[in-house]
C-alpha positions in Angstrom: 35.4 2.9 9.0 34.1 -0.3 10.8 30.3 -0.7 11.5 29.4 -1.7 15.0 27.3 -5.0 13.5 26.2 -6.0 9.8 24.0 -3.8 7.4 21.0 -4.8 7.2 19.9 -6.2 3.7 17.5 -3.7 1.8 13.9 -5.0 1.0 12.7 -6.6 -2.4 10.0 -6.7 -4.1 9.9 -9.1 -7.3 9.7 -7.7 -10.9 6.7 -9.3 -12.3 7.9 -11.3 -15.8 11.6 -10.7 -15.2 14.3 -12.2 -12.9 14.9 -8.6 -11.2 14.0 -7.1 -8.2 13.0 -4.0 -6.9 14.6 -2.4 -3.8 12.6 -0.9 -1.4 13.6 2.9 -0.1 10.4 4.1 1.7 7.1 3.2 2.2 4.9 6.0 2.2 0.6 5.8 2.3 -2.0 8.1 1.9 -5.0 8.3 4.1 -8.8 8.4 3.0 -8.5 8.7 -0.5 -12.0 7.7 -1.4 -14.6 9.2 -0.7 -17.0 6.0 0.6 -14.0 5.0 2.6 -13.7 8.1 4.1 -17.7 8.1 5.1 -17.0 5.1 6.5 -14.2 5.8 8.7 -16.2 9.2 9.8 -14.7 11.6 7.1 -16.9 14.2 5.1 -15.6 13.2 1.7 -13.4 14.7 -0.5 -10.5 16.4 2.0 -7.2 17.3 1.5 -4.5 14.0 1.1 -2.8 13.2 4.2 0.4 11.1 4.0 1.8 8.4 6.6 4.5 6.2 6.2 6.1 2.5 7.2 8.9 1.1 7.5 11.0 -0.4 4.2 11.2 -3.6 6.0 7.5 -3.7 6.8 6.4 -5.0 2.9 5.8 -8.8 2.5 6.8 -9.6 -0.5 4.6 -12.6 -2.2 5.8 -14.2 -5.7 3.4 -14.4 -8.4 1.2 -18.0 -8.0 2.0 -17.9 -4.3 0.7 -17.7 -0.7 2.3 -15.5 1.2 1.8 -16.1 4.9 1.5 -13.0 7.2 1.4 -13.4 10.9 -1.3 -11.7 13.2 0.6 -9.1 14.7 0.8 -8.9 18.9 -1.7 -6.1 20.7 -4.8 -6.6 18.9 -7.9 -7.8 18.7 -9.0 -6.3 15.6 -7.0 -6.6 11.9 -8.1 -4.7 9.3 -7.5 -5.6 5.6 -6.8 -2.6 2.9 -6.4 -3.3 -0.2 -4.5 -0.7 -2.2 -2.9 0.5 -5.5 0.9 0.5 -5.1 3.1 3.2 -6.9 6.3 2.7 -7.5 8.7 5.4 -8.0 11.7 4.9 -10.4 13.9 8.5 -10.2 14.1 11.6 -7.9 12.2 14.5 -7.1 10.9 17.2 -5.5 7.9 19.9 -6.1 7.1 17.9 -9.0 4.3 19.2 -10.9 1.0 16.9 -11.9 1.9 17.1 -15.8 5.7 15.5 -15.1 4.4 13.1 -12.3 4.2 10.5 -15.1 7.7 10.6 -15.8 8.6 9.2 -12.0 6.3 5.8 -12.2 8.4 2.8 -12.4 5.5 0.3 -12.0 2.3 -0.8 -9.8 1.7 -3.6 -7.8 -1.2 -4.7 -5.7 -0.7 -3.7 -1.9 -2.0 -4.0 1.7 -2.5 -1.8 3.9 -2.9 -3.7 7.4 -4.0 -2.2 10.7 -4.7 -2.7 13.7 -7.6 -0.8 14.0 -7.8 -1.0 17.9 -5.1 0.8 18.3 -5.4 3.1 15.1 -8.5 4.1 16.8 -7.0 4.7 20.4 -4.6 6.8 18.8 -6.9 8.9 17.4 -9.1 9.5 20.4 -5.8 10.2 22.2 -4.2 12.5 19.2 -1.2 10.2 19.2 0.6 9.2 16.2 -0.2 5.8 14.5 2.7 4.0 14.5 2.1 1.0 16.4 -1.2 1.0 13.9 0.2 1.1 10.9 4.0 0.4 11.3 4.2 -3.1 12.3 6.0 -6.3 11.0 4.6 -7.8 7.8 1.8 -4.8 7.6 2.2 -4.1 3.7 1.9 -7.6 1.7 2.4 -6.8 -2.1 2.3 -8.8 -5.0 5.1 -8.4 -7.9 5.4 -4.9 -9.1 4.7 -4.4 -12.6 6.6 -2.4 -15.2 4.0 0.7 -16.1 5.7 0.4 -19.3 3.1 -1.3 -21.7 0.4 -1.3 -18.9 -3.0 0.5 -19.9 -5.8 2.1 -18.2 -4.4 1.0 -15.0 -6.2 4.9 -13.5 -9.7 2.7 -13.8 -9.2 -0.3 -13.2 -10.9 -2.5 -11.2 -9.8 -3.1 -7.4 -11.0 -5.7 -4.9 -10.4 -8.1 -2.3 -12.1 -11.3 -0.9 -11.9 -12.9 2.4 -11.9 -17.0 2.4 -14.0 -16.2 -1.2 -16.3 -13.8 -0.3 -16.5 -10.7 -1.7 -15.4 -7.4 0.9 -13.9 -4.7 -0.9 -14.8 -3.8 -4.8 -14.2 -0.3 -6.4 -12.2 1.0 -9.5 -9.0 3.3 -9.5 -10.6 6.2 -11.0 -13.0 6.1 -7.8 -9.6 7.8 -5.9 -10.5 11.2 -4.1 -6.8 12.2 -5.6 -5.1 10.6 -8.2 -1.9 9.0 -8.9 -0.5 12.0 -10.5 -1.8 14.2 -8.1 -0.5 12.3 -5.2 2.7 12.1 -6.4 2.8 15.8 -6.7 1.5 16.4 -3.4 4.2 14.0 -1.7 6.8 15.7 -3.1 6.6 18.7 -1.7 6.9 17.2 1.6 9.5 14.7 1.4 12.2 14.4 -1.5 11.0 11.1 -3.9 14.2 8.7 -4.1 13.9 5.3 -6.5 12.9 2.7 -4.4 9.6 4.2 -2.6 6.7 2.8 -2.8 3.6 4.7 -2.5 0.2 3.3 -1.1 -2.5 5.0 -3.0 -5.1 4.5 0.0 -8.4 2.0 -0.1 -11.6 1.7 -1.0 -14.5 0.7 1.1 -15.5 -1.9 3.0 -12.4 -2.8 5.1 -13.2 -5.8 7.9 -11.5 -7.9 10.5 -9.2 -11.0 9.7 -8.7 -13.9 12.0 -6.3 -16.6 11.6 -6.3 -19.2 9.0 -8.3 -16.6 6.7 -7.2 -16.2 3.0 -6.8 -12.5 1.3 -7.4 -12.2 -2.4 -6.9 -9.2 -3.4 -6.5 -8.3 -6.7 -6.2 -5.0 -9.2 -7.0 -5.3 -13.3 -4.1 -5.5 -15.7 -1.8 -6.4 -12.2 -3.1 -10.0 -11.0 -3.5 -11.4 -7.8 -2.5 -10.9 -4.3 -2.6 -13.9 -1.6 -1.8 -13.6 1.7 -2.8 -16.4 4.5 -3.1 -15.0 8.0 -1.2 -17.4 10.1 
């Protein structure tokens, strides 16, 4: 069988403390899964998750002690940052229940979730999907992922991001309106799991606009730092 043009290489992410990496399957993301950011973005509080998804190619991958540099995407005038817990899942499954969910973690890594908020919000008033929102080129920078084996208490630990040093997003993990367990048991019985996908665990509040030439820190305990230049 010949192919019409060349594969396309799969996405990796680095393995933090090790010269592997980790290849990307799906990106998948949860929507409003805390309860402040949901108040902030007009929700009521605790509701049931909601799941959308990006494409594999979309991650940025930034080395530890770097700067990655992400370009502001065409079509808005409004980028949002998210910082987010990143799953990722190391073995198969479906209808997986909340006491095996455990058993499908193959590390963390420190995420985000960018959006064009414009249009995420154009969308909505219009009942279209949000794609061209959430989809784009470059929209999930994350950090090295991180084994889960030997990492503790990563369920409360803390989560936050800075812009150019000041502080704009601080929470902790156990803060989630679902947690990571529970996620991964409600995405499984809508999509089959696969090694390789990476699940955004939603963000906390006080999301805000990026410009150009701004600096993200975002960082989650026990998984370092995240640094992304808008360019």
């Amino acid at each position: 069988m010949d192919l019409t043009f060349s594969t396309p290489s799969v996405p990796v992410i680095p393995v933090a403390g090790s010269q592997d990496f980790f290849p990307v399957h799906r990106i998948y993301c949860v929507g409003r899964n805390y309860a402040e950011h949901s108040k902030e973005m007009g929700g009521t509080g605790r509701e049931a998750p909601f799941f959308f998804m990006k494409p594999a190619d979309a991650v940025l991958p930034v080395a530890p002690g770097t700067l990655g540099q992400m370009p502001y995407p065409s079509k808005t005038n409004n980028l949002h940052h998210e910082v987010e817990l990143v799953v990722a899942i190391g073995k198969a499954g479906s209808d997986i229940s909340v006491e095996e969910a455990g058993q499908y973690i193959w590390g963390y890594a420190v995420g985000l979730d960018m959006t064009r908020r414009d249009l995420q919000a154009e969308s909505k008033q219009q009942g279209r999907p949000w794609c061209t929102a959430k989809g784009f080129d470059y929209s999930a920078p994350i950090s090295a992922i991180y084994a889960a084996t030997g990492l503790q208490n990563i369920e409360s630990a803390e989560i936050k991001l800075t812009v150019n040093g000041s502080s704009r997003q601080q929470s902790e993990i156990n803060k989630m309106t679902w947690n990571v367990h529970e996620i991964i048991a409600q995405l499984s019985q809508f999509y089959a799991l696969q090694p390789g996908d990476l699940i955004f665990t939603g963000t906390p509040e006080g999301v805000g606009a990026v410009q150009r030439g701004d600096i993200l820190d975002a960082a989650i305990e026990g998984l370092g730092n995240l640094r992304v230049e808008i360019i």
